[in-house]
DRENVEX-320951 format. One record per residue: chain; residue number from 1; x, z, y of N, C-alpha, C, O, CB in turn. Coordinates in nm, 2 decimals, padded with zeros to 4 digits. Each point is the difference from the previous one (the first is absolute). Glycine has a CB too. Example, Ala and Ser with C-alpha at 12.3 -4.5 7.8 and 13.67 -1.06 7.14 Angstrom:
2
- kette | nr | neast | nup | nnorth | caeast | caup | canorth | ceast | cup | cnorth | oeast | oup | onorth | cbeast | cbup | cbnorth
- A | 1 | 01.32 | 00.78 | -00.57 | -00.09 | 00.00 | 00.12 | 00.09 | 00.00 | 00.12 | 00.10 | 00.07 | 00.00 | -00.29 | 00.05 | -00.12
- A | 2 | 00.15 | -00.19 | 00.23 | 00.09 | 00.00 | 00.11 | -00.08 | 00.08 | 00.11 | 00.05 | 00.01 | 00.11 | 00.07 | -00.23 | -00.17
//
This chain:
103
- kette | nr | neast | nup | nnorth | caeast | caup | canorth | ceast | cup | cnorth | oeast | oup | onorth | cbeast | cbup | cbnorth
- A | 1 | 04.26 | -02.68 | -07.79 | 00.12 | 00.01 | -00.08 | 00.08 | 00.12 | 00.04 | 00.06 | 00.06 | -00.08 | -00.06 | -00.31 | 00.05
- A | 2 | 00.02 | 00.29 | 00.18 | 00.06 | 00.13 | 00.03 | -00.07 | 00.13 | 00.03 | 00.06 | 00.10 | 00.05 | 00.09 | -00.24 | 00.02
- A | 3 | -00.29 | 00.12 | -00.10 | -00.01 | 00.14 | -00.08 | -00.07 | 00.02 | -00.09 | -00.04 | -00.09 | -00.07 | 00.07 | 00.17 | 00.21
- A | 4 | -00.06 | 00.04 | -00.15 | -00.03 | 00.07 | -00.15 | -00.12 | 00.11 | 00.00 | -00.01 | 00.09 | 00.08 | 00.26 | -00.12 | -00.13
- A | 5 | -00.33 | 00.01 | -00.05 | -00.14 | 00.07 | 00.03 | -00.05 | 00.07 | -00.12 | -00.05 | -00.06 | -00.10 | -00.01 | -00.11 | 00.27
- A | 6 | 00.07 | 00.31 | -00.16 | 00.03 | 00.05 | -00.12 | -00.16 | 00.08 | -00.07 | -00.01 | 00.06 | -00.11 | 00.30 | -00.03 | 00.21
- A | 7 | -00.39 | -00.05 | 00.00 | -00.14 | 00.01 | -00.06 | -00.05 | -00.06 | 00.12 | 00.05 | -00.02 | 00.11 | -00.05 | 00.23 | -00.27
- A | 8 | -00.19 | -00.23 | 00.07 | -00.07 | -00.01 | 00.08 | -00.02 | -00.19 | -00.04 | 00.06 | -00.06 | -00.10 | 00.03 | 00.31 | 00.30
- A | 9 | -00.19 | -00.30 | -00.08 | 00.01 | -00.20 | -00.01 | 00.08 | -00.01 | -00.01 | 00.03 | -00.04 | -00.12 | -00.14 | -00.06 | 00.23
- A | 10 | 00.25 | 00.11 | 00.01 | 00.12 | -00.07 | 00.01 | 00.11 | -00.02 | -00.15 | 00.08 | -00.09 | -00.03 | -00.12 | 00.21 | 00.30
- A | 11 | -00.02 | 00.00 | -00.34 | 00.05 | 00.01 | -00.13 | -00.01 | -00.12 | -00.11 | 00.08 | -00.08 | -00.05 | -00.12 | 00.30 | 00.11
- A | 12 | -00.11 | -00.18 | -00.06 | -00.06 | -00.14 | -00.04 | 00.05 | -00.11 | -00.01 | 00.03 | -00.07 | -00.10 | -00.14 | 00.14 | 00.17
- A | 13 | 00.12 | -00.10 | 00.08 | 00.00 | -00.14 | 00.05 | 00.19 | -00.06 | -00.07 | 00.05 | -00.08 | -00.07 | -00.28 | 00.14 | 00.38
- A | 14 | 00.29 | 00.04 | -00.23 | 00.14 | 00.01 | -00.07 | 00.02 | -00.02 | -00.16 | 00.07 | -00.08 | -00.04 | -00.03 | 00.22 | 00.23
- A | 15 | -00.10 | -00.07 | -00.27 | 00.01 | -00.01 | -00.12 | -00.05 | -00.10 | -00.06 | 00.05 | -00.03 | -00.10 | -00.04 | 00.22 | 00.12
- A | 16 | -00.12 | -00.26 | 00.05 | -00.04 | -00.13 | -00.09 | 00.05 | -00.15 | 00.13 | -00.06 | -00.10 | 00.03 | -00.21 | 00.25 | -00.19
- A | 17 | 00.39 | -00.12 | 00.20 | 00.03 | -00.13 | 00.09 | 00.14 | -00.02 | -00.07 | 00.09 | 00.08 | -00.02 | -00.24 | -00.03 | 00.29
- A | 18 | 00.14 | -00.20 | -00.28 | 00.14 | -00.07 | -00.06 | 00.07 | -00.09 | 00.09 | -00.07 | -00.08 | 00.07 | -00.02 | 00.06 | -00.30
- A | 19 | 00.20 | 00.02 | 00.24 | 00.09 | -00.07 | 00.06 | -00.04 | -00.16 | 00.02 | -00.04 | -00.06 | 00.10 | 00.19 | 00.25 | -00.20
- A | 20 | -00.14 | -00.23 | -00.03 | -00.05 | -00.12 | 00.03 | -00.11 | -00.08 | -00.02 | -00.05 | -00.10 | 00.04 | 00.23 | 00.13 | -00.06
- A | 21 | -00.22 | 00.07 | -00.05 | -00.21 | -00.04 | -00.02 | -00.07 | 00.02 | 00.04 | -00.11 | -00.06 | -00.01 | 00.08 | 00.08 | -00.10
- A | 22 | 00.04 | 00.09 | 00.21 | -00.09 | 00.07 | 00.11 | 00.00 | -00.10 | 00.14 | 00.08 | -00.09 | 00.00 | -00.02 | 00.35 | -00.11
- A | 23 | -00.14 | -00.24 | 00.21 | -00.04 | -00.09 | 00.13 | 00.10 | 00.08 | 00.07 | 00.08 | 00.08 | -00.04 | -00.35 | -00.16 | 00.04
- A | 24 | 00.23 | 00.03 | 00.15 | 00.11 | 00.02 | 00.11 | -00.10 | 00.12 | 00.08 | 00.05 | 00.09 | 00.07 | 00.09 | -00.39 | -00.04
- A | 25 | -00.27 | 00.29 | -00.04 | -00.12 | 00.12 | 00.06 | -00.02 | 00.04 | -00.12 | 00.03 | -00.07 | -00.09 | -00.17 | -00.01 | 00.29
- A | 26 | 00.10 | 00.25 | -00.22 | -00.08 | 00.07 | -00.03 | -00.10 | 00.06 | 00.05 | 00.04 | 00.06 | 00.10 | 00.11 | -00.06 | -00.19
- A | 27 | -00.29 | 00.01 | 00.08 | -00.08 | 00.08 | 00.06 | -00.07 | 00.09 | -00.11 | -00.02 | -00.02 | -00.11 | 00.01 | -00.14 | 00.30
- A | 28 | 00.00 | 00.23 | -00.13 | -00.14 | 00.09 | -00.07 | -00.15 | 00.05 | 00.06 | -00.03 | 00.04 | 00.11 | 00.23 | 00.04 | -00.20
- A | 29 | -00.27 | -00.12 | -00.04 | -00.15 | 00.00 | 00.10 | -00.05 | 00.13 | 00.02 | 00.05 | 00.08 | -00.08 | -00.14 | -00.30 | -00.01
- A | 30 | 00.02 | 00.26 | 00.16 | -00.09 | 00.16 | 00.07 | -00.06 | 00.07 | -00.11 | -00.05 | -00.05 | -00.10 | -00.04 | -00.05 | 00.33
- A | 31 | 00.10 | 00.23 | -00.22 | -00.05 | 00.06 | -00.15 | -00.18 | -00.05 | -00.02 | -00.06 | -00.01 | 00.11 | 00.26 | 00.27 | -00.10
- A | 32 | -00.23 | -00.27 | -00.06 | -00.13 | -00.05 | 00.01 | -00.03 | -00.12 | -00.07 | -00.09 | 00.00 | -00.08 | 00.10 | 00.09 | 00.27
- A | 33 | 00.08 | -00.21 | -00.18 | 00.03 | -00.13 | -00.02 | 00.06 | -00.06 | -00.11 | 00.11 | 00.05 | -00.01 | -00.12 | -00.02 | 00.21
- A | 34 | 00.00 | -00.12 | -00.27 | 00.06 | -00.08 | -00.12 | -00.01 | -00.15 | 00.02 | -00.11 | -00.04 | 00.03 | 00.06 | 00.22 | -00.19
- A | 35 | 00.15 | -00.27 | 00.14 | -00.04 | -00.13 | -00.02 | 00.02 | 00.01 | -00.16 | 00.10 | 00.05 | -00.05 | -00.04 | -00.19 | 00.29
- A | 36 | -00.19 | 00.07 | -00.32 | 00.01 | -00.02 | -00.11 | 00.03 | -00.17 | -00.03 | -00.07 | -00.07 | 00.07 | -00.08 | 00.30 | -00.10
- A | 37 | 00.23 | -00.27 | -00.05 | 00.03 | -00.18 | -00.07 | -00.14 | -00.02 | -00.01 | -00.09 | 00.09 | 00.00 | 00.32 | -00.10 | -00.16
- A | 38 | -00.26 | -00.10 | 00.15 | -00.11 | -00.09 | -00.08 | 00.00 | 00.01 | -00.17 | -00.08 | 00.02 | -00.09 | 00.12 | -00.19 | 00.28
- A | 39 | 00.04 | 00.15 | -00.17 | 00.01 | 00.05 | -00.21 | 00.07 | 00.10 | -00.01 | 00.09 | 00.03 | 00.08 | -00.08 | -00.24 | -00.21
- A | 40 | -00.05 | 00.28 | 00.03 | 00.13 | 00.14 | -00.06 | -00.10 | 00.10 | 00.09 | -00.11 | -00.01 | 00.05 | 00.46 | -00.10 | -00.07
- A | 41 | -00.24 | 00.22 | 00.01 | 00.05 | 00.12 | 00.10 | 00.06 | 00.03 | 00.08 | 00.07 | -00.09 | 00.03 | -00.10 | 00.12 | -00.13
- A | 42 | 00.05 | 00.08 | 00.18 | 00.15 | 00.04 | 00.05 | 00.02 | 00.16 | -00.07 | -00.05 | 00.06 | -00.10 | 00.04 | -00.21 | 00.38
- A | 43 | 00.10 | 00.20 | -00.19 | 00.08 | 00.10 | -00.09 | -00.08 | 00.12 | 00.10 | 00.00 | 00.12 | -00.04 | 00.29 | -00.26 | -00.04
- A | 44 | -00.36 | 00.09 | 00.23 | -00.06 | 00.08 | 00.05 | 00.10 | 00.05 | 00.10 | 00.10 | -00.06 | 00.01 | -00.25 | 00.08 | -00.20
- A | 45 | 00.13 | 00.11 | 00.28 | 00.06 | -00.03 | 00.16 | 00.09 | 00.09 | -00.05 | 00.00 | 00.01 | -00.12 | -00.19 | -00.06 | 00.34
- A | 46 | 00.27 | 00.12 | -00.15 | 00.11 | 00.11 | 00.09 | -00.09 | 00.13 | 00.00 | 00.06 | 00.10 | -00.03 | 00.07 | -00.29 | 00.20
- A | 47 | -00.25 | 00.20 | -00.14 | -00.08 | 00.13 | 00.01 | -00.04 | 00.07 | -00.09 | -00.07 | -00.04 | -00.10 | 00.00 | -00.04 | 00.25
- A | 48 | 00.09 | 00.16 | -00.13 | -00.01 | 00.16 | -00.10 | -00.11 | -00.02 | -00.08 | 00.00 | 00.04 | -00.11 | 00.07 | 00.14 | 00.29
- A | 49 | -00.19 | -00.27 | -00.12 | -00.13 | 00.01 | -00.04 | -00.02 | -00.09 | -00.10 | -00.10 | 00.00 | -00.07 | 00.02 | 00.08 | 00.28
- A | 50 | 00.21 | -00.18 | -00.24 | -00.05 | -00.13 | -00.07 | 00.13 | 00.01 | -00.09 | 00.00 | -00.08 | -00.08 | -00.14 | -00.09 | 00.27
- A | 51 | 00.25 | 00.26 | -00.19 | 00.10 | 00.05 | -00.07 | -00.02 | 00.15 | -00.10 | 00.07 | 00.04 | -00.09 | 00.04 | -00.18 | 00.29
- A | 52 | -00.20 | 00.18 | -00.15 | -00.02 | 00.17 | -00.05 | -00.03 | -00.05 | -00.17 | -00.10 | -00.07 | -00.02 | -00.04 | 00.23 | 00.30
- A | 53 | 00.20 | -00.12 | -00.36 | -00.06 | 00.00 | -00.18 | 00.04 | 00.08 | -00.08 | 00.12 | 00.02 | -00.01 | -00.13 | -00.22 | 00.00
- A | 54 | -00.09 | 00.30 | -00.10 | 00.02 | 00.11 | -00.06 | 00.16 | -00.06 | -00.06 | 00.04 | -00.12 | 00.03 | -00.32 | 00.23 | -00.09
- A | 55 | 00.34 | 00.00 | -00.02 | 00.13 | -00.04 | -00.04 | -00.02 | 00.16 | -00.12 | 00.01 | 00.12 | 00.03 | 00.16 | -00.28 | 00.25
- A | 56 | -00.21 | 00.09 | -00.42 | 00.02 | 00.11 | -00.13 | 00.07 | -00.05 | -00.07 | 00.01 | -00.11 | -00.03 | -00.19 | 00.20 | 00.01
- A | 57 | 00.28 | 00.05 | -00.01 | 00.11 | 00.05 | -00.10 | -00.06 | 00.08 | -00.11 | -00.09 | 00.08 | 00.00 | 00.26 | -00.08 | 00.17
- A | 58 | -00.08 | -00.05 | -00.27 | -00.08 | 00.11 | -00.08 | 00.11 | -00.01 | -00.10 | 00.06 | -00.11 | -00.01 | -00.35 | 00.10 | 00.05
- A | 59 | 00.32 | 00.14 | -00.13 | 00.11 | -00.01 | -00.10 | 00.13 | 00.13 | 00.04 | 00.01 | 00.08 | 00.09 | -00.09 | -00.38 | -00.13
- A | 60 | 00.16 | 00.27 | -00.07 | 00.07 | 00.14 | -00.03 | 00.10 | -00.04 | 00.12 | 00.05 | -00.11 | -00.01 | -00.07 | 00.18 | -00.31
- A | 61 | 00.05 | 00.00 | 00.40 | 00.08 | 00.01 | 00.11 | -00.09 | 00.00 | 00.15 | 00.05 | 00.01 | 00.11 | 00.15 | -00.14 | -00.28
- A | 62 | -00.32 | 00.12 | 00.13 | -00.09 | -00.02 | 00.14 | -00.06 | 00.11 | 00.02 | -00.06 | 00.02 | -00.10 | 00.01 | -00.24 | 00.09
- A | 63 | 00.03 | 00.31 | 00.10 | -00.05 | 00.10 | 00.06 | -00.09 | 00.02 | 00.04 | -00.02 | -00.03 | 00.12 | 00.15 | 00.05 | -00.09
- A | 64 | -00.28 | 00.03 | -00.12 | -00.12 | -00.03 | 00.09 | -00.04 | 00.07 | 00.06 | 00.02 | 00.12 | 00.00 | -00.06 | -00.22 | -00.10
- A | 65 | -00.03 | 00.02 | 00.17 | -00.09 | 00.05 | 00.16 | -00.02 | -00.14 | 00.07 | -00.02 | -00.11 | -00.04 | 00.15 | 00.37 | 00.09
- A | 66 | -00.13 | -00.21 | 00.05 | -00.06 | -00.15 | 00.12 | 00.10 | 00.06 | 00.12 | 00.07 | 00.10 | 00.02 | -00.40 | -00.16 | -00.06
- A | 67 | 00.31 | -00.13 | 00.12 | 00.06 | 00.08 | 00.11 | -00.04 | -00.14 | 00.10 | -00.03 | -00.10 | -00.06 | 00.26 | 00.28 | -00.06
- A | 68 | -00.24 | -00.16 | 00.25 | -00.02 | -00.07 | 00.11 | 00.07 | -00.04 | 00.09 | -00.02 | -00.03 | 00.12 | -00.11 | 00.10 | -00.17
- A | 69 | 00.26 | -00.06 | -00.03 | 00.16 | -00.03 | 00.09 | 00.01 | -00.17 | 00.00 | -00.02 | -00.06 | -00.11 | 00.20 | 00.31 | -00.01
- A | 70 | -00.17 | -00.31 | 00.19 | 00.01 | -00.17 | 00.00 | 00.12 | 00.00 | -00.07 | 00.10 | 00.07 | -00.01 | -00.21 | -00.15 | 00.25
- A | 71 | 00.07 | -00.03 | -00.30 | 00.11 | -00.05 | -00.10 | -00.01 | -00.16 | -00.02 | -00.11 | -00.05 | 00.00 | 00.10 | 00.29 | -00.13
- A | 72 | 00.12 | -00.30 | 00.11 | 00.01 | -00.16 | -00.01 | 00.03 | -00.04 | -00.12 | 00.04 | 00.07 | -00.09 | 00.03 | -00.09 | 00.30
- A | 73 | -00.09 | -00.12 | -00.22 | 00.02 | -00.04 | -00.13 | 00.19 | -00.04 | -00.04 | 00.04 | -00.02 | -00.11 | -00.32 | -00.08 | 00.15
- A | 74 | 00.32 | 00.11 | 00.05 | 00.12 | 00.08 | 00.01 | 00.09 | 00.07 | -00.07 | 00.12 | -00.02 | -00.02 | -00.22 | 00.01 | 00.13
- A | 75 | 00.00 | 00.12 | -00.13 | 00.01 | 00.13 | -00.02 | -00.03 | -00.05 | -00.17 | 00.10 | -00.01 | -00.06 | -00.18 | 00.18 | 00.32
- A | 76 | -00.01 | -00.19 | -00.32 | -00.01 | 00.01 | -00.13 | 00.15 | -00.01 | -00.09 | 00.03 | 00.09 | -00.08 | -00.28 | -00.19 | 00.14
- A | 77 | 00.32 | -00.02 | -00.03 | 00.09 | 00.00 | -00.07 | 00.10 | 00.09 | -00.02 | 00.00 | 00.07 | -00.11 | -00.06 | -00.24 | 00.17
- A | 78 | 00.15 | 00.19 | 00.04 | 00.05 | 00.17 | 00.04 | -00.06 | 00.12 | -00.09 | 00.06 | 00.09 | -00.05 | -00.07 | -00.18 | 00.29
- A | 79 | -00.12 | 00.05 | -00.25 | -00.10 | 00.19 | -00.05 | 00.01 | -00.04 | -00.16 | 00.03 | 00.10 | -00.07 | -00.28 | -00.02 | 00.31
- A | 80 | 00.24 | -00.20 | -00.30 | -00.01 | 00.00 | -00.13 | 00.18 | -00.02 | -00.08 | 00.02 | -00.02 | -00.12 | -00.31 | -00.09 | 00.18
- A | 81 | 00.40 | 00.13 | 00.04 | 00.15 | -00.03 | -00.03 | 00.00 | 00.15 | -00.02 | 00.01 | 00.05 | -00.11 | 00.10 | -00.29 | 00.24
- A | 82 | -00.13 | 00.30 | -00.03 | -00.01 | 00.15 | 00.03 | -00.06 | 00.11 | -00.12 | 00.02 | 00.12 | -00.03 | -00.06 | -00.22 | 00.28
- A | 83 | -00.05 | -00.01 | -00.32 | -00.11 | 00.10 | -00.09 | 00.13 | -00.04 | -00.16 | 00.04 | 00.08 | -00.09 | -00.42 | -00.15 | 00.24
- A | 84 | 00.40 | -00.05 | -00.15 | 00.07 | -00.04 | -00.10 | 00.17 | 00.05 | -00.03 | 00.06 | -00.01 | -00.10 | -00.24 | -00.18 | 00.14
- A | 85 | 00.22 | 00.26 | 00.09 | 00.12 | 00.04 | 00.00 | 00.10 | -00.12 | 00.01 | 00.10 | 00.01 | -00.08 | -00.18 | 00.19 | -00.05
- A | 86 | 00.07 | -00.32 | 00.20 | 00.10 | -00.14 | -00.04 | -00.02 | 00.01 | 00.17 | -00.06 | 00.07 | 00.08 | 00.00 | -00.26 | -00.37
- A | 87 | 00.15 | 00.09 | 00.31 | 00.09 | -00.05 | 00.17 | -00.16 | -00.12 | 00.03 | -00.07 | -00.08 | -00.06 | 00.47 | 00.08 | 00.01
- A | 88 | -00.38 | 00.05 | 00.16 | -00.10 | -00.05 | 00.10 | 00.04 | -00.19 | -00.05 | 00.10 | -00.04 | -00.06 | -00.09 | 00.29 | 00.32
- A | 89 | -00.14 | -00.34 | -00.23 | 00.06 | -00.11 | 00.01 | 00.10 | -00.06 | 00.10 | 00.03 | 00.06 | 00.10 | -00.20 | -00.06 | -00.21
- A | 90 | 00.23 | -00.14 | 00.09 | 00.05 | -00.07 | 00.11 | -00.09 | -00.03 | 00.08 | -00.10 | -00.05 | -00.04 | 00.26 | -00.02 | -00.07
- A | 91 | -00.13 | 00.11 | 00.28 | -00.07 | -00.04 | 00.08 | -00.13 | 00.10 | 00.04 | -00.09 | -00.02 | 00.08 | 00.19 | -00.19 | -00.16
- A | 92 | -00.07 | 00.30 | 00.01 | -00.12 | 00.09 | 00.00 | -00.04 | 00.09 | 00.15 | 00.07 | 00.10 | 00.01 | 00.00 | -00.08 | -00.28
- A | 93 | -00.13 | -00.02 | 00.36 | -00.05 | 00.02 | 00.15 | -00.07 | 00.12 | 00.00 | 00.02 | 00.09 | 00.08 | -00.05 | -00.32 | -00.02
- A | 94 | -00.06 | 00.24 | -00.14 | -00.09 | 00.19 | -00.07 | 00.10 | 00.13 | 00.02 | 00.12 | 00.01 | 00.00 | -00.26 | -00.13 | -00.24
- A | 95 | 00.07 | 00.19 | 00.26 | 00.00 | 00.12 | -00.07 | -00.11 | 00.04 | -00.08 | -00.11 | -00.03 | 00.02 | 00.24 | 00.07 | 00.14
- A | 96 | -00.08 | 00.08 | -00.28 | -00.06 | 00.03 | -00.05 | -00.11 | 00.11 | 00.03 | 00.01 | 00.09 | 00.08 | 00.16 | -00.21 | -00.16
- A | 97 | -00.28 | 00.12 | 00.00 | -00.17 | 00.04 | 00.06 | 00.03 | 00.16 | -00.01 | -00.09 | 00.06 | -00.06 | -00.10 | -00.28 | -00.06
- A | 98 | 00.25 | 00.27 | 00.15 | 00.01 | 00.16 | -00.01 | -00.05 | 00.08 | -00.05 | 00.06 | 00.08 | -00.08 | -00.01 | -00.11 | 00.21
- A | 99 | -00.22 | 00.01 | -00.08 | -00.09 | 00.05 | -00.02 | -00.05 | 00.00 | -00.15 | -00.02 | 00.10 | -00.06 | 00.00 | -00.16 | 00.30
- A | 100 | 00.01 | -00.07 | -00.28 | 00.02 | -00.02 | -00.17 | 00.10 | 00.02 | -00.08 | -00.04 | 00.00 | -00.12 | -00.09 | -00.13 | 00.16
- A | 101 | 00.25 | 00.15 | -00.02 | 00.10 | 00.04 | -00.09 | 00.00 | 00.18 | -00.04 | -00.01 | 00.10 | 00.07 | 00.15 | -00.32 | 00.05
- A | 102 | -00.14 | 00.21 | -00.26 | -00.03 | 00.19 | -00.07 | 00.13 | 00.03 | 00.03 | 00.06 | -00.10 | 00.05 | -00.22 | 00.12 | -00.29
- A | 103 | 00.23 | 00.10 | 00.23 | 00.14 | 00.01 | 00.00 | 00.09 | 00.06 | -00.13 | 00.12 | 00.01 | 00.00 | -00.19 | 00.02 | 00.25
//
């Protein structure tokens, strides 16, 4: 609760922990590793390797090319307020994708 973790797991872990829904431990397992449920899915780990997913734009305000700048899901919201010319949403945490905005 007194601090603050502005990338990286700790981010993570912060961003998806609630006050009162969340446990009293957090851990996180070794990159390598997943516990999967018995039924369903999961959302998958913290690691680059199990988080990494293409991300295409396409349309009048998007700038093409590619790019290999990490970017979050985050970020989408931000980049499509940006493309539309309207105010970021409430609560909005992104920035926008740079790289894809034409000027």
């Amino acid at each position: 609760m007194s601090t603050n973790f502005d990338k990286g797991t700790g981010r993570l872990v912060q961003n998806g922990f609630h006050m009162r829904l969340s446990g009293d431990v957090v851990y996180v397992l070794s990159p390598g590793f997943i516990d999967y449920p018995k039924t369903g899915s999961t959302h998958g780990s913290p690691q680059s390797y199990d988080t990494h997913v293409p991300l295409l734009l396409y349309g009048y305000g998007v700038k093409p090319g590619t790019t290999s700048a990490r970017t979050e899901v985050v970020d989408i919201a931000p980049t499509i307020a940006t493309i539309l010319k309207i105010a970021f949403p409430n609560g909005c945490t992104g920035n926008p994708i740079q790289q894809a905005l034409s000027n």
